[in-house]
C-alpha positions as a Markdown table, in Angstrom:
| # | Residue | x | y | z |
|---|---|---|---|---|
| 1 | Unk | -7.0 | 24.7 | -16.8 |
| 2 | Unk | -10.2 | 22.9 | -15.9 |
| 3 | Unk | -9.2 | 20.0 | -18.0 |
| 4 | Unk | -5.8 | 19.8 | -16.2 |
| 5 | Unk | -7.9 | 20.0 | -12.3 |
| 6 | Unk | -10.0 | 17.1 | -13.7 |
| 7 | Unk | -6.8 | 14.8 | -14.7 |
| 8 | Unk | -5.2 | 15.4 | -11.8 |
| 9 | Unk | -8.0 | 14.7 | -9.7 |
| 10 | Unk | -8.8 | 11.3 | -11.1 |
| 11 | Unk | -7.2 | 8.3 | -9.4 |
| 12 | Unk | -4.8 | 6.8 | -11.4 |
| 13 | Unk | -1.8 | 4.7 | -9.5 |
| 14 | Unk | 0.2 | 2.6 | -11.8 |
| 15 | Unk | -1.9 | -0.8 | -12.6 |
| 16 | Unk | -5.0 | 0.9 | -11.7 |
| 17 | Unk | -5.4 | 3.8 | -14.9 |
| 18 | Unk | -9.2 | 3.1 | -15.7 |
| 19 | Unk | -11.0 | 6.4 | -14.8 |
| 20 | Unk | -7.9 | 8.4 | -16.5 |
| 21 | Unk | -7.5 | 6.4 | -19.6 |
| 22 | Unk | -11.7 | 6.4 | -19.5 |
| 23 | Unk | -11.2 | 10.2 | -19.6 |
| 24 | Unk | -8.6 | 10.8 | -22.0 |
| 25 | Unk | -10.3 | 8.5 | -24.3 |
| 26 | Unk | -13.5 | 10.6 | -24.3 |
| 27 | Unk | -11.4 | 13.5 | -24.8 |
| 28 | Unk | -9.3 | 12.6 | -27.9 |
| 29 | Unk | -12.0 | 10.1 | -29.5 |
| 30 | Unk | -13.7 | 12.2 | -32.2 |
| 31 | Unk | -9.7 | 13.5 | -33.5 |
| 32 | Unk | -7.8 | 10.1 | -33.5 |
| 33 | Unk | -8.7 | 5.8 | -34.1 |
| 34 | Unk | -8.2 | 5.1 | -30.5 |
| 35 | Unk | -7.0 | 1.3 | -29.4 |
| 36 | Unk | -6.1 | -0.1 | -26.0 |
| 37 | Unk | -3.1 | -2.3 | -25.7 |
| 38 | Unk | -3.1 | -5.8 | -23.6 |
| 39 | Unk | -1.2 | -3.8 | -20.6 |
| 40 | Unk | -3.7 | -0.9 | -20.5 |
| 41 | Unk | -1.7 | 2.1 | -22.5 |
| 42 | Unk | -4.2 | 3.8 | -25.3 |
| 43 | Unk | -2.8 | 4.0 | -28.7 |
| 44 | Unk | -3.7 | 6.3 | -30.6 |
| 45 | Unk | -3.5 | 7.0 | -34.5 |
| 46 | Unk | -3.7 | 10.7 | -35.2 |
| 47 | Unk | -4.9 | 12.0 | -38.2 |
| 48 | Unk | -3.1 | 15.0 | -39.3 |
| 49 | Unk | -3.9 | 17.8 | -42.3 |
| 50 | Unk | -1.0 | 16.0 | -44.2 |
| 51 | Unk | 0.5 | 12.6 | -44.4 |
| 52 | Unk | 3.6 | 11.9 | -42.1 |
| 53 | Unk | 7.3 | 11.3 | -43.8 |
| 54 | Unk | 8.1 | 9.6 | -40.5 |
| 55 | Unk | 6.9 | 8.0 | -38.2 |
| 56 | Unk | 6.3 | 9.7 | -34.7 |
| 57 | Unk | 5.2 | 8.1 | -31.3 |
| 58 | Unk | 4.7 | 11.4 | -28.5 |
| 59 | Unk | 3.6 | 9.3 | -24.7 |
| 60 | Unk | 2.6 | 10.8 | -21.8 |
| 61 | Unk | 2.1 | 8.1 | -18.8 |
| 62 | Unk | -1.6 | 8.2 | -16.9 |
| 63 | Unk | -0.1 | 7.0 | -13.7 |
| 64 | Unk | 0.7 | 8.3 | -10.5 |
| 65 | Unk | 2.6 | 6.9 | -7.2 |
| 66 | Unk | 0.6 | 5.7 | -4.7 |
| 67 | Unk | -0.1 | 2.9 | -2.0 |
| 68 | Unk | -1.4 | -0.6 | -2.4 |
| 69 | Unk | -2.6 | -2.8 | 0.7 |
| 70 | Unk | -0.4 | -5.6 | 1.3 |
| 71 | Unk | -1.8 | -6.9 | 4.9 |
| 72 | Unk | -5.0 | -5.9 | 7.7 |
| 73 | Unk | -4.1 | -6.3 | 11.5 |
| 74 | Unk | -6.5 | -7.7 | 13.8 |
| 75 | Unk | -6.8 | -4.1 | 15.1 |
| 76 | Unk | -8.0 | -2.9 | 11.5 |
| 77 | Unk | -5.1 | -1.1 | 10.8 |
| 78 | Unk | -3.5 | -1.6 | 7.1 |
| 79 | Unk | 0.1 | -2.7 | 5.9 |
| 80 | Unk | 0.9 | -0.7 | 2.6 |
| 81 | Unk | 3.6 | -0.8 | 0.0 |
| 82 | Unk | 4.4 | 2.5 | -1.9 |
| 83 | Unk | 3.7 | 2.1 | -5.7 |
| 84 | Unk | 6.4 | 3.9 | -7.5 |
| 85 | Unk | 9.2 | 6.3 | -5.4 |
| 86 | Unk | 7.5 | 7.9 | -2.4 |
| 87 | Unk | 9.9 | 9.1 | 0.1 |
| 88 | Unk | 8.3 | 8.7 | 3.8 |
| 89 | Unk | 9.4 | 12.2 | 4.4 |
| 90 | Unk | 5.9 | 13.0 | 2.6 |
| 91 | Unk | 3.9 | 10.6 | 3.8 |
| 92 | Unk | 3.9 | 11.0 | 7.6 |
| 93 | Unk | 0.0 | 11.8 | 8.6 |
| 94 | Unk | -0.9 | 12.9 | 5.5 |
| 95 | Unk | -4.1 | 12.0 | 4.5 |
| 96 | Unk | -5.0 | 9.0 | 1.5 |
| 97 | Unk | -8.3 | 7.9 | -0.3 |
| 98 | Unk | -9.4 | 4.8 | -1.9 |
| 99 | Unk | -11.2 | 4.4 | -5.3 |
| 100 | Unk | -14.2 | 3.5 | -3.7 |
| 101 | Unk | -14.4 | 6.4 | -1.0 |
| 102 | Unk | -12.6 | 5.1 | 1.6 |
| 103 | Unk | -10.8 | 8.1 | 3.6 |
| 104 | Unk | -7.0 | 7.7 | 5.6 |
| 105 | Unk | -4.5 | 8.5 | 7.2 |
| 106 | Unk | -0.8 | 7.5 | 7.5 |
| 107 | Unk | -0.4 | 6.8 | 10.6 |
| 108 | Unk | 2.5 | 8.8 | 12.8 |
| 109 | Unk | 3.7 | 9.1 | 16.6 |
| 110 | Unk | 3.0 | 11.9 | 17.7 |
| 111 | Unk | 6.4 | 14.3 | 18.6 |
| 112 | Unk | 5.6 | 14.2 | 22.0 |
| 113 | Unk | 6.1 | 10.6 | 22.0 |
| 114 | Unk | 9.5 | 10.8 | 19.6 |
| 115 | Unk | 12.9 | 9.4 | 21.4 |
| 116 | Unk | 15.8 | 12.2 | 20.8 |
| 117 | Unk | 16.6 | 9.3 | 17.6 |
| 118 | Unk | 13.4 | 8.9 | 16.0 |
| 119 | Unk | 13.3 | 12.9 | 16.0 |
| 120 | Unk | 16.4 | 12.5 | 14.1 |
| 121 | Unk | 15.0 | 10.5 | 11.6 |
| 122 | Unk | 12.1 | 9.8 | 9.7 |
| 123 | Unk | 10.3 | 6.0 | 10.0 |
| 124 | Unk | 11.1 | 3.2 | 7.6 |
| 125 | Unk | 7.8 | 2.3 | 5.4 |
| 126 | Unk | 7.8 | -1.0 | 7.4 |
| 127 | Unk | 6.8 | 0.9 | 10.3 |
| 128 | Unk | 4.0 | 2.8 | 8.7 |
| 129 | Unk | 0.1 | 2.0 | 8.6 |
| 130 | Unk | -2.3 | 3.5 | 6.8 |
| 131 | Unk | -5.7 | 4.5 | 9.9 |
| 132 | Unk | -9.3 | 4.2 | 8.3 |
| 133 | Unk | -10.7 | 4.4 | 11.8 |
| 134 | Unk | -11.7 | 0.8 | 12.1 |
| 135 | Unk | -11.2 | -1.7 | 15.4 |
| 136 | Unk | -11.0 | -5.0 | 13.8 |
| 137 | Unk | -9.6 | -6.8 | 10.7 |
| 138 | Unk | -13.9 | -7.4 | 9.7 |
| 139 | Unk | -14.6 | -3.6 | 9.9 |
| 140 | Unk | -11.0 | -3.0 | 7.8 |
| 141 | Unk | -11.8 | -5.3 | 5.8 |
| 142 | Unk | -15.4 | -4.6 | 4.8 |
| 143 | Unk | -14.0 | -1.5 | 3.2 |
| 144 | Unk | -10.5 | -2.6 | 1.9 |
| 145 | Unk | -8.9 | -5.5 | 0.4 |
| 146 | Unk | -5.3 | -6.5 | -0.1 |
| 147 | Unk | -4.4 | -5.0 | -3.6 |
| 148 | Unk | -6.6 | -1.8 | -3.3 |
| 149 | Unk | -4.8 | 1.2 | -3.9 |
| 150 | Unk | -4.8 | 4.8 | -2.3 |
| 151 | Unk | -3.8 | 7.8 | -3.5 |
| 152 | Unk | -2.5 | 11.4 | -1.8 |
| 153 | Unk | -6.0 | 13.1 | -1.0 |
| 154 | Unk | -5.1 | 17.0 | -1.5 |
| 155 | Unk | -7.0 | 19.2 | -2.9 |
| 156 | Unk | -6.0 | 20.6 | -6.7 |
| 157 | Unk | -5.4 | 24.4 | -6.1 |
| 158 | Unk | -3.9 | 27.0 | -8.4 |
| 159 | Unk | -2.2 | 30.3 | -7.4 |
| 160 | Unk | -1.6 | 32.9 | -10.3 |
| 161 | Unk | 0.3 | 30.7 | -12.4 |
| 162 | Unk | 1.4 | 28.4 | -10.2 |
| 163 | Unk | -0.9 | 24.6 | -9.2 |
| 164 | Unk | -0.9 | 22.9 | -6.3 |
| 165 | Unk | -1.9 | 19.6 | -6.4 |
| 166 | Unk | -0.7 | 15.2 | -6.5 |
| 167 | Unk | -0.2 | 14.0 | -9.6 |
| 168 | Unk | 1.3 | 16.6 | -11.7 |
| 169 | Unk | 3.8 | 13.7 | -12.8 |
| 170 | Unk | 2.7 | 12.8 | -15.3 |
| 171 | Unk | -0.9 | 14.4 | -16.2 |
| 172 | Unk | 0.4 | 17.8 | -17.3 |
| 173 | Unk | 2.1 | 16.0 | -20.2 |
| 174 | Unk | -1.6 | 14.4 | -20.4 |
| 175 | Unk | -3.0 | 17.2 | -20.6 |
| 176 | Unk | -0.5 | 18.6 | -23.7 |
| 177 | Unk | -0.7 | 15.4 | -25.6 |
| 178 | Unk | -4.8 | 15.7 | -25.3 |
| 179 | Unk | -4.3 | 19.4 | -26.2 |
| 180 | Unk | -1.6 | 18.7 | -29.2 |
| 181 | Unk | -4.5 | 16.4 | -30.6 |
| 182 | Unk | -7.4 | 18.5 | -30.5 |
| 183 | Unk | -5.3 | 21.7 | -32.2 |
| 184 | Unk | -5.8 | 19.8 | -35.6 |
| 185 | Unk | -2.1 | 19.0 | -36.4 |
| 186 | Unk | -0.3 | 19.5 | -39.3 |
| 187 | Unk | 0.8 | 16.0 | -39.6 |
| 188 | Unk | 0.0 | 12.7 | -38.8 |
| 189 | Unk | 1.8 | 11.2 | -36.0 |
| 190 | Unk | 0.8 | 8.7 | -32.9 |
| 191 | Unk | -0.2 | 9.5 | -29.8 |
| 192 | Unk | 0.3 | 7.3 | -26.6 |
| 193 | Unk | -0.9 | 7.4 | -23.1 |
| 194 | Unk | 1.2 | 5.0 | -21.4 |
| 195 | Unk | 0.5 | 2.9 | -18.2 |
| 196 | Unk | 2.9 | 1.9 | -15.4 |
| 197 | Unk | 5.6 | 4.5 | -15.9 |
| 198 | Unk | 6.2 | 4.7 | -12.3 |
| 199 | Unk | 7.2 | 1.0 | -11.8 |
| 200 | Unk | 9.4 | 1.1 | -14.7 |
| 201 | Unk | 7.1 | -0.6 | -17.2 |
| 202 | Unk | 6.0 | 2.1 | -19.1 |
| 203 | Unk | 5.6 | 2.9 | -23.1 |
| 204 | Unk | 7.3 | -0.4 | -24.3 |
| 205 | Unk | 4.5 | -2.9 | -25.7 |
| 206 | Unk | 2.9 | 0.3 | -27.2 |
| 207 | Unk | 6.3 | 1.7 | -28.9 |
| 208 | Unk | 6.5 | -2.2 | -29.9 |
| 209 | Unk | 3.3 | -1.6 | -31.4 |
| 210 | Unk | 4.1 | 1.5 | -33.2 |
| 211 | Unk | 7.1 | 1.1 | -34.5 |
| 212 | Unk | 8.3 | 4.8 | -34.5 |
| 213 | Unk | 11.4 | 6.3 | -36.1 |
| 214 | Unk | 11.3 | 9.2 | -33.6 |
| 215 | Unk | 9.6 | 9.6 | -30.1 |
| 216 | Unk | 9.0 | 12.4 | -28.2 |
| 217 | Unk | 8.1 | 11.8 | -24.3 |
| 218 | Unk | 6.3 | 14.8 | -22.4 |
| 219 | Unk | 6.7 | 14.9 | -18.5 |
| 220 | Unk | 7.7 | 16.1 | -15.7 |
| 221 | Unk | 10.7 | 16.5 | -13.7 |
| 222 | Unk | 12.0 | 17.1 | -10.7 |
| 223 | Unk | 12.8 | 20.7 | -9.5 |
| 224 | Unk | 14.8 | 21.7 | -7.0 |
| 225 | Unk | 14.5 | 25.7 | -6.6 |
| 226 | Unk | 14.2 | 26.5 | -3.3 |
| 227 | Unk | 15.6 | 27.8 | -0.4 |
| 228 | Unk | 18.9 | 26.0 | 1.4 |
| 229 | Unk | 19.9 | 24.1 | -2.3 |
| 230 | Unk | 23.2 | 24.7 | -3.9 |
| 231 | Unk | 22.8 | 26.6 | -7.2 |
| 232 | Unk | 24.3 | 23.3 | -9.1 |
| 233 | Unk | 21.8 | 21.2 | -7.3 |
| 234 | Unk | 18.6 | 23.0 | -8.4 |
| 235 | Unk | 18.3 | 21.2 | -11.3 |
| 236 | Unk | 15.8 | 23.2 | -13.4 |
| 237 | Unk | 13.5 | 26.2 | -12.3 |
| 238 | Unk | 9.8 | 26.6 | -12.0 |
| 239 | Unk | 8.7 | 29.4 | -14.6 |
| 240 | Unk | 11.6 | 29.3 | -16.9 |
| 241 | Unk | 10.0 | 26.9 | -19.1 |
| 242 | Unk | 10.0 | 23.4 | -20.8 |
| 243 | Unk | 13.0 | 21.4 | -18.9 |
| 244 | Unk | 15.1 | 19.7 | -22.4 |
| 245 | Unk | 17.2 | 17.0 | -20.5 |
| 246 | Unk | 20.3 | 15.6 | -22.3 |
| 247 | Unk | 20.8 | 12.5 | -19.8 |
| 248 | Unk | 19.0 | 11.2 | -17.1 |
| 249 | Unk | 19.2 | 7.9 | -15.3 |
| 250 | Unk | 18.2 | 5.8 | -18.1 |
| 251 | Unk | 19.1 | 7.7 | -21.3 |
| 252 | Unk | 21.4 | 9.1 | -23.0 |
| 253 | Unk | 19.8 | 11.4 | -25.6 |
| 254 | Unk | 20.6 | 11.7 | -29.1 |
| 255 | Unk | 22.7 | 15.1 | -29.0 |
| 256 | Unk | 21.9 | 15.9 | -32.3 |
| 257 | Unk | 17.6 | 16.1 | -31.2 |
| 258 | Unk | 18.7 | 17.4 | -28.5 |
| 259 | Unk | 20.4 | 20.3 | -30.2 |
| 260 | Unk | 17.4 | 20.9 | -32.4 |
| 261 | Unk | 15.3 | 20.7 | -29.4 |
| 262 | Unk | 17.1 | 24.2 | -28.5 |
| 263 | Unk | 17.3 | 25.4 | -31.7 |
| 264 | Unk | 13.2 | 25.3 | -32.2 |
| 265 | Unk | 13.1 | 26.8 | -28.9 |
| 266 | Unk | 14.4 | 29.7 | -30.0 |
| 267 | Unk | 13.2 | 29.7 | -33.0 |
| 268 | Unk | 9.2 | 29.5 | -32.2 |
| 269 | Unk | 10.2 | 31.6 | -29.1 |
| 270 | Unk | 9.3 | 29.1 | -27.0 |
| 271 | Unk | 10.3 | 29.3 | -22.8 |
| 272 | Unk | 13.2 | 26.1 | -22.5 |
| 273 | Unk | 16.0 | 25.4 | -20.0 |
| 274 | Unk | 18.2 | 22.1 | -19.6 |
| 275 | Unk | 17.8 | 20.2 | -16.4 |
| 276 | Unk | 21.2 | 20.5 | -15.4 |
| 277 | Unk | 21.6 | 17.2 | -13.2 |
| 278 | Unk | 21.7 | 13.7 | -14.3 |
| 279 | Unk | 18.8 | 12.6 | -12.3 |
| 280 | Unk | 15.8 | 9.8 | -12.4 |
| 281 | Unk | 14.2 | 8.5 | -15.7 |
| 282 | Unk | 11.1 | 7.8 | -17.1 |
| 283 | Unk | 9.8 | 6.1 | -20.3 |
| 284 | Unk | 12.3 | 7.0 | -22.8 |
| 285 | Unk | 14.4 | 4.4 | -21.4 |
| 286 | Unk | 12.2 | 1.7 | -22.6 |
| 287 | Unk | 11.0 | 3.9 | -25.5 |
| 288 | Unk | 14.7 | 4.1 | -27.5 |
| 289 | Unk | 15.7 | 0.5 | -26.8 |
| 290 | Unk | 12.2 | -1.0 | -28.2 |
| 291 | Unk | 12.8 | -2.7 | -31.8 |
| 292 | Unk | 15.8 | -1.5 | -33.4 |
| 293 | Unk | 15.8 | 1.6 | -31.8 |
| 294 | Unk | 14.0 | 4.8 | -31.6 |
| 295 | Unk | 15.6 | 7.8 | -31.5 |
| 296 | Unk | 13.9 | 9.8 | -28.5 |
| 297 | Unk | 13.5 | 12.9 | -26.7 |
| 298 | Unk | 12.3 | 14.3 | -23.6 |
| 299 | Unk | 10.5 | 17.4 | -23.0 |
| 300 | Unk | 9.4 | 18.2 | -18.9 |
| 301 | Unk | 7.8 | 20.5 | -16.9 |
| 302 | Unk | 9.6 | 21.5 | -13.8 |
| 303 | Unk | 7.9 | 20.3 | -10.7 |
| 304 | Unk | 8.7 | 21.2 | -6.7 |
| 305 | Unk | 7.6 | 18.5 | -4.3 |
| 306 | Unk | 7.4 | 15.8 | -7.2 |
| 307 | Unk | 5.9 | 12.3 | -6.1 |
| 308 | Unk | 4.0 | 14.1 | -2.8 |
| 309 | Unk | 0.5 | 15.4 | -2.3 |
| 310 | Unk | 1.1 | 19.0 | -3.1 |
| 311 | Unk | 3.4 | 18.8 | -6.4 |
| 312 | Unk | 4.3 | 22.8 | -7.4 |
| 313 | Unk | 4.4 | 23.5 | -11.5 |
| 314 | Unk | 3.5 | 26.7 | -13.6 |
| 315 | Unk | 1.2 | 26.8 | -15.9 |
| 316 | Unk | 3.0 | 28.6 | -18.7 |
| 317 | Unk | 5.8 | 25.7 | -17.9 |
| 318 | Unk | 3.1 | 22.8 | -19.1 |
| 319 | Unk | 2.2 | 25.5 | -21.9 |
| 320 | Unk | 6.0 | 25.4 | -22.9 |
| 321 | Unk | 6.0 | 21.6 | -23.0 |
| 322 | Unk | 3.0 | 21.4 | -25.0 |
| 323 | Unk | 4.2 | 24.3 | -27.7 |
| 324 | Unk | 7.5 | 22.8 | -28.0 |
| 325 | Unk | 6.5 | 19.0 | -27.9 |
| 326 | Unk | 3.8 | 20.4 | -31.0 |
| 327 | Unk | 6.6 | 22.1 | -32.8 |
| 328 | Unk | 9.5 | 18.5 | -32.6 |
| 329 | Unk | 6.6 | 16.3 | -33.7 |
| 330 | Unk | 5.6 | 18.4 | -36.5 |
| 331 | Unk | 9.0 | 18.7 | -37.6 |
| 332 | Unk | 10.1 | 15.2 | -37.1 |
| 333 | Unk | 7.1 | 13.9 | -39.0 |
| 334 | Unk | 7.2 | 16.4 | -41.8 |
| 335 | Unk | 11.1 | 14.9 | -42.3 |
| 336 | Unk | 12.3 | 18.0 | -41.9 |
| 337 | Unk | 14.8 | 16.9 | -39.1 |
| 338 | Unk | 16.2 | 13.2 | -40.4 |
């Protein structure tokens, strides 16, 4: 999983995708015609073994939450606003760095000095600052601008078949898409690596681009299998495979793909589950509506912790997505399903 440790390890927050489209691009540019779109996303036309019947788009999204500086106090601390969803549960003294090398952390009280109501409850974003050790706005400054961006600094760390690390959402379906394009497909089909899926931009101008008849989006998804959550609540499980959602907050999936997202499951024996909780979103909202409509489907890999700097997924779980993502292009573009 080297390649997945280097993707995830790149900074990427949404706006800011350079070093991972740079590396993506690298990866995929001897297998597919590569072209960057105005907003940033990499299109890419992959050549197959045969011609495609229909037209397929799969995107994965290179970007990650983060923090972008919006002001610098006379004191050298930093005003932030959190790029994407970031809950400020998970960002209390944890520790950030800048593209250029610049270390923080998020500043806290310390619980000694918590009133019996702050303990209670965790601190608006307002009230937050991100430390870089400096004493004045000209040593802040000298090192950070408004408009830089930080990301969760935590190292990428895997455990038997379980990794540790920020970013998971979305660069394991990177990492499958890359993967899906260096297997030497059957067919031809598109491939798109998508930028600023996490402020709700996402895949359009490329699907615009395309023009697909079918999409299929790989990501990830929340997970909620742990300890003190109702069974009903949990969502979909780490290590039971590729997460086939039938509605989320911004879709409505076609029932029929959906169906035959199950059916290939089980018939390339394939590890799948459906995320059983309406829940978030991600680019197939965009991707369906673009044109005259696309019909779409997503395929995600569970993930604990999701948006924080120590995201929880299994490796055969991003296997699973990549297998069964494979299997509904090859099938869509072949014409087989219509």
């Amino acid at each position: 999983m080297e390649q997945l440790k280097a993707l995830c390890e790149l900074h990427g927050v949404s706006g800011r995708e350079e070093a991972v489209r740079s590396y993506i691009i690298e990866k995929i540019k001897d297998k597919a015609e590569v072209k960057v779109d105005a907003l940033g996303s990499i299109i890419a036309k992959v050549k197959g073994k045969k011609r495609a019947v229909k037209k397929v788009m799969a995107d994965a999204h290179m970007d990650e939450v983060g923090f972008i500086v919006t002001y610098i106090t006379s004191g050298g601390m930093l005003k932030f606003t959190a790029v994407g969803s970031i809950s400020e549960s998970v960002m209390l003294a944890r520790r950030v760095v800048f593209s250029n090398g610049t270390v923080g952390v998020i500043s806290t009280k310390p619980v000694h000095m918590l009133s019996a109501d702050e303990k209670s409850k965790f601190p608006e974003e307002e009230a937050l600052y991100i430390d870089i050790g400096a004493k004045s706005f000209e040593e802040a400054s000298a090192k950070v601008g408004l408009g830089d961006c930080a990301v969760f600094d935590e190292p990428y760390e895997q455990l038997g078949d379980l990794v540790i690390s920020k970013a998971l959402d979305d660069r394991v379906g990177c990492w499958g898409l890359v993967d899906i394009i260096n297997s030497d497909p059957e067919y031809d089909f598109y491939a798109v690596f998508s930028v600023m899926e996490e402020i709700g931009h996402g895949a359009r101008t490329a699907t615009f681009a395309v023009d697909p008849d079918y999409a299929v989006v790989l990501e990830s998804t929340t997970a909620a299998d742990i300890a003190g959550v109702p069974d009903d609540k949990k969502v979909c499980y780490v290590g039971k495979g590729a997460a086939a959602l039938f509605m989320d907050r911004g879709t409505l999936y076609n029932k029929d793909l959906f169906d035959k997202v199950l059916e290939t499951a089980k018939e390339k024996n394939i590890p799948c589950q459906v995320k059983s909780y309406v829940s978030g979103g991600n680019n197939a909202a965009g991707i369906h509506q673009t044109g005259d409509g696309v019909k779409t489907i997503t395929l995600s890999v569970p993930c604990r912790y999701i948006h924080s700097a120590s995201c929880v997924a299994s490796v055969s779980d991003v296997k699973a997505v990549r297998d069964l993502a494979k299997a509904m292009i090859m099938k869509m573009a072949s014409g087989e399903i219509e």
